[in-house]
C-alpha atoms as a printed R data frame, in Angstrom:
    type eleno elety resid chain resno       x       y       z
1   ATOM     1    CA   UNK     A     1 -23.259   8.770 -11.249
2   ATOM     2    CA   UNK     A     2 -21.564   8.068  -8.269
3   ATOM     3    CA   UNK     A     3 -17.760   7.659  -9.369
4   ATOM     4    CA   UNK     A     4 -15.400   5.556  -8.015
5   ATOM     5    CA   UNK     A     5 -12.867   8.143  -7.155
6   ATOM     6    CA   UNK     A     6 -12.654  11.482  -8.103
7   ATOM     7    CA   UNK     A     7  -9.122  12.458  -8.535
8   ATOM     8    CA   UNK     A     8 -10.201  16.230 -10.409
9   ATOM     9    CA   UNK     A     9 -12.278  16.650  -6.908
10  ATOM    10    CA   UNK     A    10  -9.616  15.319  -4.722
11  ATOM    11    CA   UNK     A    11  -6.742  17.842  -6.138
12  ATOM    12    CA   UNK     A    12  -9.197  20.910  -6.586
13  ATOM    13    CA   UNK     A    13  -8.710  20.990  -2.767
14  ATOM    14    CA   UNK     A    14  -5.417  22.052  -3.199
15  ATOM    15    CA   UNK     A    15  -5.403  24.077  -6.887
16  ATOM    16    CA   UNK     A    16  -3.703  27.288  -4.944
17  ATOM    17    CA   UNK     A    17  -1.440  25.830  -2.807
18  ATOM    18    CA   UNK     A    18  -0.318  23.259  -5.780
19  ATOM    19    CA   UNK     A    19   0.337  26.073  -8.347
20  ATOM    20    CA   UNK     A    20   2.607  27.674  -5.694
21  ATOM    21    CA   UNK     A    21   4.785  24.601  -4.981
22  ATOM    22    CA   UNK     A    22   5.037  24.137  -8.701
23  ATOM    23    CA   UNK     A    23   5.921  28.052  -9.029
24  ATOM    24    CA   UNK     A    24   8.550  27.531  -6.349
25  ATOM    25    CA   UNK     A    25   9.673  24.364  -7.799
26  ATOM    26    CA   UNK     A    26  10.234  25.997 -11.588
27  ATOM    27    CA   UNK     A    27  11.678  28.784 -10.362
28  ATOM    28    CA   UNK     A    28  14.334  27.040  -8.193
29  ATOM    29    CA   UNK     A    29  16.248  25.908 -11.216
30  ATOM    30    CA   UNK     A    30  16.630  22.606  -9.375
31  ATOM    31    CA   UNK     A    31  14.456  19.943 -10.543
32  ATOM    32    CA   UNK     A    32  15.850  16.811  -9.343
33  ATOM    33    CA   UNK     A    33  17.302  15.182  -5.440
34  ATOM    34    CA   UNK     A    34  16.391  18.954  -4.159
35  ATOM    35    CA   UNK     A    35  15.355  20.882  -1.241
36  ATOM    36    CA   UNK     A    36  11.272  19.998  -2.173
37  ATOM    37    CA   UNK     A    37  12.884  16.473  -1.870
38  ATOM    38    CA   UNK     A    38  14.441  16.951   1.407
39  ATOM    39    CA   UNK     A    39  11.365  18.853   3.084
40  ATOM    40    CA   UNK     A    40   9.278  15.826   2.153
41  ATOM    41    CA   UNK     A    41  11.600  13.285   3.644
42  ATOM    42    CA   UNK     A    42  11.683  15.058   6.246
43  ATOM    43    CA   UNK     A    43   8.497  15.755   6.617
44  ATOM    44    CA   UNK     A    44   6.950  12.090   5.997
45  ATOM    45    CA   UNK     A    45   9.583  10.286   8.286
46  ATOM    46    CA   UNK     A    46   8.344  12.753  10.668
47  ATOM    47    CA   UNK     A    47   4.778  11.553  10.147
48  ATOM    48    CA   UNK     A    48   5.494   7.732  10.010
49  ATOM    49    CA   UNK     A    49   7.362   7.744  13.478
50  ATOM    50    CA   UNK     A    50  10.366   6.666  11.414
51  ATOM    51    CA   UNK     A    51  14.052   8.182  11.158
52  ATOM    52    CA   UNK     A    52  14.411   7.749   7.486
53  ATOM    53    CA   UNK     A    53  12.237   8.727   4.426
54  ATOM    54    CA   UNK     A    54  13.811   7.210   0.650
55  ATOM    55    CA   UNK     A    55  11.747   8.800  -1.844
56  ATOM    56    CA   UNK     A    56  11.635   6.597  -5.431
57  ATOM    57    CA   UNK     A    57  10.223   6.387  -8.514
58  ATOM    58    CA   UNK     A    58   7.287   4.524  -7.102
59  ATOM    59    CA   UNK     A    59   5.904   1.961  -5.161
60  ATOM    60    CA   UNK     A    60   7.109  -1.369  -6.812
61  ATOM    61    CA   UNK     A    61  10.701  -0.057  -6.814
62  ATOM    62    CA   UNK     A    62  10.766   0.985  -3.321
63  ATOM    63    CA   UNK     A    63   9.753  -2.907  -2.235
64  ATOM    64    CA   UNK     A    64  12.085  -3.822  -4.913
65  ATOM    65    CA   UNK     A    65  14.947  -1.794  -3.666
66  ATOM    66    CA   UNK     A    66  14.662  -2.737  -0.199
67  ATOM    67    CA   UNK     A    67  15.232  -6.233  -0.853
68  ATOM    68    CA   UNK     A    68  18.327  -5.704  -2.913
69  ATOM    69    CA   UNK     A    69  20.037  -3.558  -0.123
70  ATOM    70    CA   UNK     A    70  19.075  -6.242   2.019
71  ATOM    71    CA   UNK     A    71  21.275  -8.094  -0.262
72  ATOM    72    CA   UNK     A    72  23.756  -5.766  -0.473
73  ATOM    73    CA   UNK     A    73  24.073  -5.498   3.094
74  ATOM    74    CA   UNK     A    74  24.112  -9.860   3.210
75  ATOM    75    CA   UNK     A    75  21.068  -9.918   5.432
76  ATOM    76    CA   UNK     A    76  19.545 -11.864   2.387
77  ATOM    77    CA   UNK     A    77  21.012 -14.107  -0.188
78  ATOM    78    CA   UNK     A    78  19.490 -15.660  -3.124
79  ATOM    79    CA   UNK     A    79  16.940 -18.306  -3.314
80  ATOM    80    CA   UNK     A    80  15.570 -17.249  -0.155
81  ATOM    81    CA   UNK     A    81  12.213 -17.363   1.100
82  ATOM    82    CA   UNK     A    82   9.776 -14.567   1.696
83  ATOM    83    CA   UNK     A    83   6.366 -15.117   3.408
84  ATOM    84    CA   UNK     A    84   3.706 -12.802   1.289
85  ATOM    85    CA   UNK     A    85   0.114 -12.504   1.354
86  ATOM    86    CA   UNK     A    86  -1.520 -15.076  -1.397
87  ATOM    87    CA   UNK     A    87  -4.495 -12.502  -1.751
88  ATOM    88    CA   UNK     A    88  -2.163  -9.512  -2.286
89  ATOM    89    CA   UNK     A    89  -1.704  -7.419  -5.686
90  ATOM    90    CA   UNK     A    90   1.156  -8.451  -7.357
91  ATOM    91    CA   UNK     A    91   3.666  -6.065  -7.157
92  ATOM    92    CA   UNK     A    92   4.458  -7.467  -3.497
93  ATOM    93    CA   UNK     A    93   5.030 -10.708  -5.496
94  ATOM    94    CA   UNK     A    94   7.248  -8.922  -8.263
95  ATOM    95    CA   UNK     A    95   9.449  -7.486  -5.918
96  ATOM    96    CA   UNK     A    96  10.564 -10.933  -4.663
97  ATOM    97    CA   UNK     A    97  10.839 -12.621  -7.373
98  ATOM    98    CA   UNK     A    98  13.309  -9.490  -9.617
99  ATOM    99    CA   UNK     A    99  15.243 -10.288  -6.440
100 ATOM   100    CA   UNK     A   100  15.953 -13.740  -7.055
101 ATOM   101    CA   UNK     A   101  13.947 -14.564  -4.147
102 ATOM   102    CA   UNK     A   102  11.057 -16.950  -3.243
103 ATOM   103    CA   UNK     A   103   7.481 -16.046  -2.825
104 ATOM   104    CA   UNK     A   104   6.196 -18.203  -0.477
105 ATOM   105    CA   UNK     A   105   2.199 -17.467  -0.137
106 ATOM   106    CA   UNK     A   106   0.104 -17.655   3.113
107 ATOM   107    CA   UNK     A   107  -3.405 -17.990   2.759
108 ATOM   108    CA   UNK     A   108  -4.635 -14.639   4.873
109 ATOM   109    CA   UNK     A   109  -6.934 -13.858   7.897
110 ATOM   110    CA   UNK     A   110 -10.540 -14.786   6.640
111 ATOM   111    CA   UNK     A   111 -12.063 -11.891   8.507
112 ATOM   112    CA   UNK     A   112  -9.302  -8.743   7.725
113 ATOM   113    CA   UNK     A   113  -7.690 -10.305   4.348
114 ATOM   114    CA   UNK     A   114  -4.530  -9.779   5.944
115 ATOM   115    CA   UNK     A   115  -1.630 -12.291   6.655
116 ATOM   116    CA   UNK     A   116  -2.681 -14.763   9.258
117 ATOM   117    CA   UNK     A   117   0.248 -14.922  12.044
118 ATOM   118    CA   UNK     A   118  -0.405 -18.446  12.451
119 ATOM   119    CA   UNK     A   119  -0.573 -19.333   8.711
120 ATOM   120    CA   UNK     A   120   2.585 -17.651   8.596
121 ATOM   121    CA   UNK     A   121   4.248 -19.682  11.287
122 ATOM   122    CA   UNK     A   122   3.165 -22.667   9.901
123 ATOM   123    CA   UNK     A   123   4.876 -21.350   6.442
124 ATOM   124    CA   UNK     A   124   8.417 -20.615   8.547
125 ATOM   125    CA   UNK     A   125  11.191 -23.520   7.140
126 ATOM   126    CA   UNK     A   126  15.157 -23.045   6.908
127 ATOM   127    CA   UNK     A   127  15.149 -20.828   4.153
128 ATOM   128    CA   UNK     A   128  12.888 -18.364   5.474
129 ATOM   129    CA   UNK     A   129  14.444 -14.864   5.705
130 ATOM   130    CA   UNK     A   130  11.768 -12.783   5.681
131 ATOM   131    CA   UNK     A   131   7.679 -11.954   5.984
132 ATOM   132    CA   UNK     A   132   6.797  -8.776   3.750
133 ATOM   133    CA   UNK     A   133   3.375  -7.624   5.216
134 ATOM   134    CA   UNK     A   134   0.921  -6.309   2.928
135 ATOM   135    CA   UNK     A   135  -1.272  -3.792   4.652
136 ATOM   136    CA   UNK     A   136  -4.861  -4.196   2.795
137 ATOM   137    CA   UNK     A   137  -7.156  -2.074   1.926
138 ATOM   138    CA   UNK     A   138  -5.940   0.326   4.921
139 ATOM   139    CA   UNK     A   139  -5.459  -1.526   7.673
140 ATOM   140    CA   UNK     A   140  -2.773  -2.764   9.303
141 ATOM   141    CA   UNK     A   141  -1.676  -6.342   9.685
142 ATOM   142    CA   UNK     A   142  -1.061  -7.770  12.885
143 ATOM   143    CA   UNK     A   143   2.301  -6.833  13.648
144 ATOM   144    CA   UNK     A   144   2.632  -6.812  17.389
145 ATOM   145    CA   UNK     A   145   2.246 -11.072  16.608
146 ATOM   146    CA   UNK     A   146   4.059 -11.047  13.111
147 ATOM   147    CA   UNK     A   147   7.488  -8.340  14.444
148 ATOM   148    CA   UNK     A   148   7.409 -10.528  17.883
149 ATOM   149    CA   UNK     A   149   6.881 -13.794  14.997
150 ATOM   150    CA   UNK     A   150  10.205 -12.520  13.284
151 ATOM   151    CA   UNK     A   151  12.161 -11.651  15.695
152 ATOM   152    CA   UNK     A   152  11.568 -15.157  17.274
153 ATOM   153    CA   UNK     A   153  12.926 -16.687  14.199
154 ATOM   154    CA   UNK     A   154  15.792 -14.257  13.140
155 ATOM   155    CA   UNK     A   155  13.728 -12.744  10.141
156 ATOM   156    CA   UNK     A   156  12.936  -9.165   8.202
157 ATOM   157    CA   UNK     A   157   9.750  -7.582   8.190
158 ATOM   158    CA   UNK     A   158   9.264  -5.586   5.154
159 ATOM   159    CA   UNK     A   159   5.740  -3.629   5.481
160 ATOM   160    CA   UNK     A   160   4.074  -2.925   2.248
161 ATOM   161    CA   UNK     A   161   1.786  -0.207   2.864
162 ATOM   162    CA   UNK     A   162   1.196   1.133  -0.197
163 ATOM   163    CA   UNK     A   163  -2.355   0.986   0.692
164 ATOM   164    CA   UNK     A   164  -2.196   2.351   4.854
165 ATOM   165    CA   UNK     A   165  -0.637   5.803   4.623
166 ATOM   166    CA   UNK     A   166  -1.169   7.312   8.333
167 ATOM   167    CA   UNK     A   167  -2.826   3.498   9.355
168 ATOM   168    CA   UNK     A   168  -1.758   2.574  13.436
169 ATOM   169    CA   UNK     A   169  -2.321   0.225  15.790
170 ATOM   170    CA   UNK     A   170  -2.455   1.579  19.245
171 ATOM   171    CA   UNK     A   171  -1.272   4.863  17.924
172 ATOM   172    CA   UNK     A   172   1.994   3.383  15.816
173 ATOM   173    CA   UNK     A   173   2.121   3.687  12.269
174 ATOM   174    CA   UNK     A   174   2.112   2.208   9.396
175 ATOM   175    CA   UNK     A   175   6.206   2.518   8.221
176 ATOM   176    CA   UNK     A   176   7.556   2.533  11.772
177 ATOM   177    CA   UNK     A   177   6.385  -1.679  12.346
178 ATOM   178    CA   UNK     A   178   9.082  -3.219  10.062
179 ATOM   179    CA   UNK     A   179  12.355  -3.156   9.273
180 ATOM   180    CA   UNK     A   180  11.451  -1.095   6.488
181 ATOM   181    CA   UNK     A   181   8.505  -0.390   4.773
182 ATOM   182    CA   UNK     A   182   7.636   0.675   1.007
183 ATOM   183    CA   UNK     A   183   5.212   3.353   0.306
184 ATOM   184    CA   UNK     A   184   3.093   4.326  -3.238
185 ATOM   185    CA   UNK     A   185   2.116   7.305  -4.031
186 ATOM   186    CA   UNK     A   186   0.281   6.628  -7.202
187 ATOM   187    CA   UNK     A   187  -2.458   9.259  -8.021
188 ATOM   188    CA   UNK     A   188  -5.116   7.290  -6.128
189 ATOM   189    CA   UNK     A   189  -3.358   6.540  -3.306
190 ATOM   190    CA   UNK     A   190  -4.997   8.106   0.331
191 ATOM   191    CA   UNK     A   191  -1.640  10.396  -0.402
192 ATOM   192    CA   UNK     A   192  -1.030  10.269  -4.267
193 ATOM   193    CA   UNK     A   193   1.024  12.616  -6.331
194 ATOM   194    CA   UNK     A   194   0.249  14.124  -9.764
195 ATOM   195    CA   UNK     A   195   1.722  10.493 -11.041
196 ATOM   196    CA   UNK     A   196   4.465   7.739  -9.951
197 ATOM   197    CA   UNK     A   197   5.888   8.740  -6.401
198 ATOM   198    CA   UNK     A   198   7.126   6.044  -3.662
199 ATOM   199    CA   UNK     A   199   9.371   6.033  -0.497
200 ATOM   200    CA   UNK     A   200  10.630   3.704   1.787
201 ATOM   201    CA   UNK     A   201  10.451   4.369   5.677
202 ATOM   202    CA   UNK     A   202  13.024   2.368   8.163
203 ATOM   203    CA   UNK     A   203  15.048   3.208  11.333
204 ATOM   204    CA   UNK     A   204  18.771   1.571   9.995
205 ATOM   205    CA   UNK     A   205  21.117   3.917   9.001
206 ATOM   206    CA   UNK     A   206  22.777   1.341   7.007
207 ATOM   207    CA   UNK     A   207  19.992   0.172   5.091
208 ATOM   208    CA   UNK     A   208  19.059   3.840   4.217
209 ATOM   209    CA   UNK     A   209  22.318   4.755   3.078
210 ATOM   210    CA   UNK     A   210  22.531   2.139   1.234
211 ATOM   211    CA   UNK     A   211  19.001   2.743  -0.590
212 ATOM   212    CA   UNK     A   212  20.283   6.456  -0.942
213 ATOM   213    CA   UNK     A   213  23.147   5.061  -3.333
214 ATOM   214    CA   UNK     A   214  20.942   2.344  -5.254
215 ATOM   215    CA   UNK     A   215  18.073   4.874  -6.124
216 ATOM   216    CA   UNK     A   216  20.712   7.156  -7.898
217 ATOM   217    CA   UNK     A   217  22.834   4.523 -10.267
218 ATOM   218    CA   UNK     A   218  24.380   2.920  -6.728
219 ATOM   219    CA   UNK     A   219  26.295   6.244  -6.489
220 ATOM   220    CA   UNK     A   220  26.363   8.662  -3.110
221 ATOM   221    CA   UNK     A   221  28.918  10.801  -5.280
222 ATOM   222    CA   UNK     A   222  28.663  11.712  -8.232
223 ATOM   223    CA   UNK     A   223  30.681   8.999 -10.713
224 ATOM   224    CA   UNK     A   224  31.466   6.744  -8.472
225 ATOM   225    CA   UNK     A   225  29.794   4.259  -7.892
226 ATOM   226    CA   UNK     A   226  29.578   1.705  -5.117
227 ATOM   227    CA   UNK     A   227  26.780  -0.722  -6.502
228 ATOM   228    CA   UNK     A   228  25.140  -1.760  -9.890
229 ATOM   229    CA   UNK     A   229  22.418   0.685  -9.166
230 ATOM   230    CA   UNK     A   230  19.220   2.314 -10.783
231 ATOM   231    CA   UNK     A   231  17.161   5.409 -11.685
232 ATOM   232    CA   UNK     A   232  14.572   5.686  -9.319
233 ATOM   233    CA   UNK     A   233  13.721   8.892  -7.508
234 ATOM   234    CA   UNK     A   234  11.208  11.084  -6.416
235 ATOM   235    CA   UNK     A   235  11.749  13.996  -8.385
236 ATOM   236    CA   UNK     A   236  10.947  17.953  -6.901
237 ATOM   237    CA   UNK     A   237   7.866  18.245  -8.414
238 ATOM   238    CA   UNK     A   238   5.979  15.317  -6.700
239 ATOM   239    CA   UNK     A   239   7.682  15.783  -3.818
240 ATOM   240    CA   UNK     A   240   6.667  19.165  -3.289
241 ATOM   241    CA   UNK     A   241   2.567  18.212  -4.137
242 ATOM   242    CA   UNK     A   242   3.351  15.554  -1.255
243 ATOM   243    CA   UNK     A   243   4.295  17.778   1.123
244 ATOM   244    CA   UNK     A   244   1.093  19.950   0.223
245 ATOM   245    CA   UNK     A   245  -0.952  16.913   0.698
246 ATOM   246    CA   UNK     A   246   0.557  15.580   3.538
247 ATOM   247    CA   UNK     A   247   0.116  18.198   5.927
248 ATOM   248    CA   UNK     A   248  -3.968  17.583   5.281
249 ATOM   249    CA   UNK     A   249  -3.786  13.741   5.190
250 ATOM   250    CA   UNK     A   250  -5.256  13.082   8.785
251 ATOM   251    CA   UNK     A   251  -8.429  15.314   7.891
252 ATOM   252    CA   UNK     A   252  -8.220  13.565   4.237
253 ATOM   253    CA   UNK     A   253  -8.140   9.925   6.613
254 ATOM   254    CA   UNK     A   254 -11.212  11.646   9.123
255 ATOM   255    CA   UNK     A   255 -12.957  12.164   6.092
256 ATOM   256    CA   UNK     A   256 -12.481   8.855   4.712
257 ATOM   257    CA   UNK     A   257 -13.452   7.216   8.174
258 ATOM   258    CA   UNK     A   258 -16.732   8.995   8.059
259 ATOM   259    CA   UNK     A   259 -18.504   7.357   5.096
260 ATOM   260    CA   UNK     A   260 -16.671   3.971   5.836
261 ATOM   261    CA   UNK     A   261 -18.800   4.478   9.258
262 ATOM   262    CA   UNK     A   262 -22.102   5.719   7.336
263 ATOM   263    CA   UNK     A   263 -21.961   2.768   5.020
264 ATOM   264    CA   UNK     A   264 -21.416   0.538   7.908
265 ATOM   265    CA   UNK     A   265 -24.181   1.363  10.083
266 ATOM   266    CA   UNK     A   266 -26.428   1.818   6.622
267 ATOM   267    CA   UNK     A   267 -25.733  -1.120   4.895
268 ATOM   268    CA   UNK     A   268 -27.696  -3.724   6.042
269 ATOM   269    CA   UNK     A   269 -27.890  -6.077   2.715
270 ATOM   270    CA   UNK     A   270 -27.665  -9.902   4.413
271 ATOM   271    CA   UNK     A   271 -26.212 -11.023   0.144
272 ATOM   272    CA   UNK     A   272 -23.496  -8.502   1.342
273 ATOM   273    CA   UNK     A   273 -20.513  -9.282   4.112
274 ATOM   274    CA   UNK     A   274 -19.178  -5.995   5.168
275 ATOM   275    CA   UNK     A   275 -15.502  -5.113   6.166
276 ATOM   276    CA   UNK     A   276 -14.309  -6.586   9.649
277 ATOM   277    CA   UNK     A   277 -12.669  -3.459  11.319
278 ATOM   278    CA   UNK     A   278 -11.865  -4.318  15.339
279 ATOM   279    CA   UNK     A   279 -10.423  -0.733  15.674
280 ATOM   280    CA   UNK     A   280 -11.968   1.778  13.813
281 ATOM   281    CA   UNK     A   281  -9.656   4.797  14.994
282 ATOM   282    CA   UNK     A   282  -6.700   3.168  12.815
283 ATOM   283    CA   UNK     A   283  -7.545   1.917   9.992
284 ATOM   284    CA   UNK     A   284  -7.760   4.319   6.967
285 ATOM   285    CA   UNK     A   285 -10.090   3.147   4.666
286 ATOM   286    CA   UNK     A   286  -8.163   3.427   1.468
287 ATOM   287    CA   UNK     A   287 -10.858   0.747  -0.008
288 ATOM   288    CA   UNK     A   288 -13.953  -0.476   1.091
289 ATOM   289    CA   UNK     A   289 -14.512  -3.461  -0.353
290 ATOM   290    CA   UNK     A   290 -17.513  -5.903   0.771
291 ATOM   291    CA   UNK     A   291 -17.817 -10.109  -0.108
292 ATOM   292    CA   UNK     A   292 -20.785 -11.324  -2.444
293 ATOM   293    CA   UNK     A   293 -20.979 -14.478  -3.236
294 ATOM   294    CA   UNK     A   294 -22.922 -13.148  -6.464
295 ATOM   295    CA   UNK     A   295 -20.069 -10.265  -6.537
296 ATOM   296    CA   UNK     A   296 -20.957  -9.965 -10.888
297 ATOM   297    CA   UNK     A   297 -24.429  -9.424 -10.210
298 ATOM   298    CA   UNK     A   298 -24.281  -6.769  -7.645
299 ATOM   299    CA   UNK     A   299 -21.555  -5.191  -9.330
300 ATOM   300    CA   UNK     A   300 -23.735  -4.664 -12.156
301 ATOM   301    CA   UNK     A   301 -26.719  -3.690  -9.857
302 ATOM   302    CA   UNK     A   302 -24.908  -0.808  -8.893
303 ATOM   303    CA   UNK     A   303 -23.249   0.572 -11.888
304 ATOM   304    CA   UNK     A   304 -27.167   0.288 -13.572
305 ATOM   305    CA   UNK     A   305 -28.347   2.491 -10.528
306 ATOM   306    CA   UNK     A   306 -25.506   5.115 -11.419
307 ATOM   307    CA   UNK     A   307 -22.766   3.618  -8.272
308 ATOM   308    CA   UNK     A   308 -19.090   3.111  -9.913
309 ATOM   309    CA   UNK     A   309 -17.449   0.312  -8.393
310 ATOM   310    CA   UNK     A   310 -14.211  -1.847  -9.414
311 ATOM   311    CA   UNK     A   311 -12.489  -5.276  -8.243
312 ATOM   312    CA   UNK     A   312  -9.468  -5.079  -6.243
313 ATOM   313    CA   UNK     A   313  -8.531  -7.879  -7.592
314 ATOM   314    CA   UNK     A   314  -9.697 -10.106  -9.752
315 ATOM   315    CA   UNK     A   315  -6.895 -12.629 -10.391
316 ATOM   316    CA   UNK     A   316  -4.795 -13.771  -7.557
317 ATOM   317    CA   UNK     A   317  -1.072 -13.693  -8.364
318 ATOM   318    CA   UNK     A   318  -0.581 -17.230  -8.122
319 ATOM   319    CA   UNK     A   319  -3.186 -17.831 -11.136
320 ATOM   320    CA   UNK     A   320  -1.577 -14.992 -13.259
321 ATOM   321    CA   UNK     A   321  -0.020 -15.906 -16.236
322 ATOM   322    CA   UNK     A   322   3.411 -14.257 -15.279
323 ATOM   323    CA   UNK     A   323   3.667 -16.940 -12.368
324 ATOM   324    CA   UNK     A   324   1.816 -19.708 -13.841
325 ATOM   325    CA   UNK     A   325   4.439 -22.196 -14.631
326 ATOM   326    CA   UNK     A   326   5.881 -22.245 -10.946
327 ATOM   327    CA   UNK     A   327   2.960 -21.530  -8.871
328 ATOM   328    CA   UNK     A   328  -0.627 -22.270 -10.913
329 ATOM   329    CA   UNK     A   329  -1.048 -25.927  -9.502
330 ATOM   330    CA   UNK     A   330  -1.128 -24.192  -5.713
331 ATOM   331    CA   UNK     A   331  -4.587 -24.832  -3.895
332 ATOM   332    CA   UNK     A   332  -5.259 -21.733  -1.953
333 ATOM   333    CA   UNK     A   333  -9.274 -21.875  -1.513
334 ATOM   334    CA   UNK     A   334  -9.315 -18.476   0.468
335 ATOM   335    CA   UNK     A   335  -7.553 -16.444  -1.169
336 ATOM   336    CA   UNK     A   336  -9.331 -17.782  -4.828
337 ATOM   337    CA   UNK     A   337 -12.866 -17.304  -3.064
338 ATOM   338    CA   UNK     A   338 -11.735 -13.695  -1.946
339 ATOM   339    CA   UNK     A   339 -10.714 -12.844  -5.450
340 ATOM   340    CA   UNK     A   340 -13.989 -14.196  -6.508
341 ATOM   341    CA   UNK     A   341 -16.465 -12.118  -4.120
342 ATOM   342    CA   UNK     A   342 -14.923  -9.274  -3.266
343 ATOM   343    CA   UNK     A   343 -16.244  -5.367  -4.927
344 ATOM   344    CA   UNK     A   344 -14.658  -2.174  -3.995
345 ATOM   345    CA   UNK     A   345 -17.490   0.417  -3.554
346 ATOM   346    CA   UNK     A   346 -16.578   4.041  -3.828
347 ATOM   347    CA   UNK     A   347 -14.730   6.014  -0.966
348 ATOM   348    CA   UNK     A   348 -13.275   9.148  -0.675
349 ATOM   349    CA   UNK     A   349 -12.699  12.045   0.867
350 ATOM   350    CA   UNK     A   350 -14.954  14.306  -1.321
351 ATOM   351    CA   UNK     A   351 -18.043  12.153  -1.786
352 ATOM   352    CA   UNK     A   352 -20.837  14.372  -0.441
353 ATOM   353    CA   UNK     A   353 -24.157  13.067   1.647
354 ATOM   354    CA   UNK     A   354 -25.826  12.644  -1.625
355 ATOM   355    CA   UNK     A   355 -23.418  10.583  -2.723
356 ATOM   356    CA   UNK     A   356 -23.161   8.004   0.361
357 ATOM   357    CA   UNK     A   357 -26.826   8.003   0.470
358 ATOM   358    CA   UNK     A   358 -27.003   6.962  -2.712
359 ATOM   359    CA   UNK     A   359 -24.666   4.196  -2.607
360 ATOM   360    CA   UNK     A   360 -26.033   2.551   0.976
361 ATOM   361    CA   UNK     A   361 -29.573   2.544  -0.970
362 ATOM   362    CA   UNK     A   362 -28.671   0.631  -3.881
363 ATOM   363    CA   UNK     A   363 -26.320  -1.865  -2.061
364 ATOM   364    CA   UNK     A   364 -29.525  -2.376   0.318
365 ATOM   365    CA   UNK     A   365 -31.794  -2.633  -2.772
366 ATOM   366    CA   UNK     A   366 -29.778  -5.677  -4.143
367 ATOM   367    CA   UNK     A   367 -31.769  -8.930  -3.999
């Protein structure tokens, strides 16, 4: 069996070098908003190209907690409208909605799944405020058109790249596009912790101070307490397996890179569109995921030949049952067709030739 991901694989990389951090981390006596906390800030601002690393509970909550400092601050106000990614999992939805903001969904580029510029400026009215840019599957969104798109029109970029840890386009990052961006670091993640982890990147001072008080019950002192904040931070222990991680995460991404390129020079399936990738050098392959118009069928093709795959995603937000009263009458044929066709086949840093092998032949055996 060729699995999906394996996380026992991916962390066995690290077993010595883990056990220390937690070793230094038990015996510091300090367990919570620490120095393992600071070094990783540090550290992962550092790596972004940005000036300021949040860490939080995890991803949801750091797109979440952007847009309520936003608020804070009076850069947004409710009711207002922010241009998402129909096709995009539906925590980038969540977070605008447990704002008190509007979700208004673009239709995405047919070729890289991410937002179309042009869709979006079609999508721009009054009550626009902002464009939160999903970065799928690894790669980045076009954000020389969609930051030059905002500024134009006065508006926030919020980058979620949850999914395009160390991603660039001509050599700037993911995190460092935006106004801010929001970060997971859920176990699977290209950088994932040892469970929840998430941070938010951005160059504002006052939007980071800010998001320093809400993450810790709206407080930067101790009992008092300047908004009506929450519980969310990164706590010592996953910060310090981050910073372990981190400092391999380009040979992790080179890894990565090099079966996304064996599969794509392998695969030659016609049932079976593969991944549009103009720049190979930035994008960081966090899925590969291929278009079948008999996506059920192949999927089972593979798992019966011993290849683990899964569907990233199945149900568009729009159709979900959470949003179904306001949004279920919307007619976005791309996006539904995506959700429709679309199979993640396995990728990771640890797969070994056997493995790739194995999965090129039995997507090329598929008839």
């Amino acid at each position: 069996m060729v699995d999906f991901l394996d996380l026992r694989a991916v962390n066995a990389q690290y077993r010595d070098e883990l056990i220390n951090a937690f070793s230094d981390v038990l015996d510091s006596g300090w367990y919570i908003a620490g120095a393992a906390l600071e070094r990783f800030e540090h550290e992962f601002s550092h790596f972004t190209g940005s000036k300021h690393c949040i860490g939080v509970a995890n991803g949801l909550d750091a797109l979440i907690l952007t847009l309520r400092a936003w608020k804070e601050l009076g850069r947004l106000n409710e009711g207002d409208e922010v241009i998402v990614p129909a096709n995009t999992y539906i925590a980038s939805v969540l977070a605008i909605t447990e704002n008190g903001l509007t979700p208004v969904f673009v239709e995405p580029d047919v070729t890289s799944f991410n937002l179309d510029p042009a869709a979006v400026e079609r999508a721009i009215t009054p009550r626009t405020k902002a464009i939160l840019a999903v970065h799928l599957y690894g790669q980045l969104a076009d954000m020389a058109s969609l930051t030059a798109l905002a500024k134009a029109n006065g508006l926030l970029v919020l980058e979620d790249a949850a999914q395009a840890h160390g991603a660039t386009i001509d050599g700037k990052k993911s995190g460092s596009w935006g106004d801010a961006a929001g970060f997971s670091f859920y176990p699977g993640k290209n950088l994932g912790a040892l469970g929840d982890g998430g941070a938010i990147t951005t160059d504002d001072d006052d939007l980071a101070q800010t998001l320093r008080a809400l993450r810790n019950y709206g407080s930067h002192q101790k009992y008092k307490n300047l908004y009506k904040g929450v519980n969310s931070r990164l706590d010592e222990l996953q910060a310090a397996v981050l910073t372990v991680k981190l400092r391999d995460l380009d040979n992790q991404t080179n890894r990565r890179r090099a079966v996304a390129k064996a599969y794509r020079e392998g695969m030659s399936n016609p049932l079976i569109a593969l991944p549009h990738c103009p720049a190979e050098e930035g994008h960081v392959w966090h899925l590969f995921v291929v278009r079948c118009t008999r996506r059920n069928e192949l999927k089972d093709h593979l798992q019966a030949l011993g290849v683990q795959t899964l569907v990233h995603y199945p149900i568009p937000p729009h159709k979900q049952e959470a949003y179904a009263a306001e949004y279920s009458a919307l007619e976005l044929p791309v996006t539904e067709a995506i959700h429709e066709e679309v199979l993640s086949l396995p990728i990771s840093p640890v797969m070994t030739s056997d493995d790739i092998l194995a999965v090129i032949d039995a997507v090329n055996s598929f008839k």
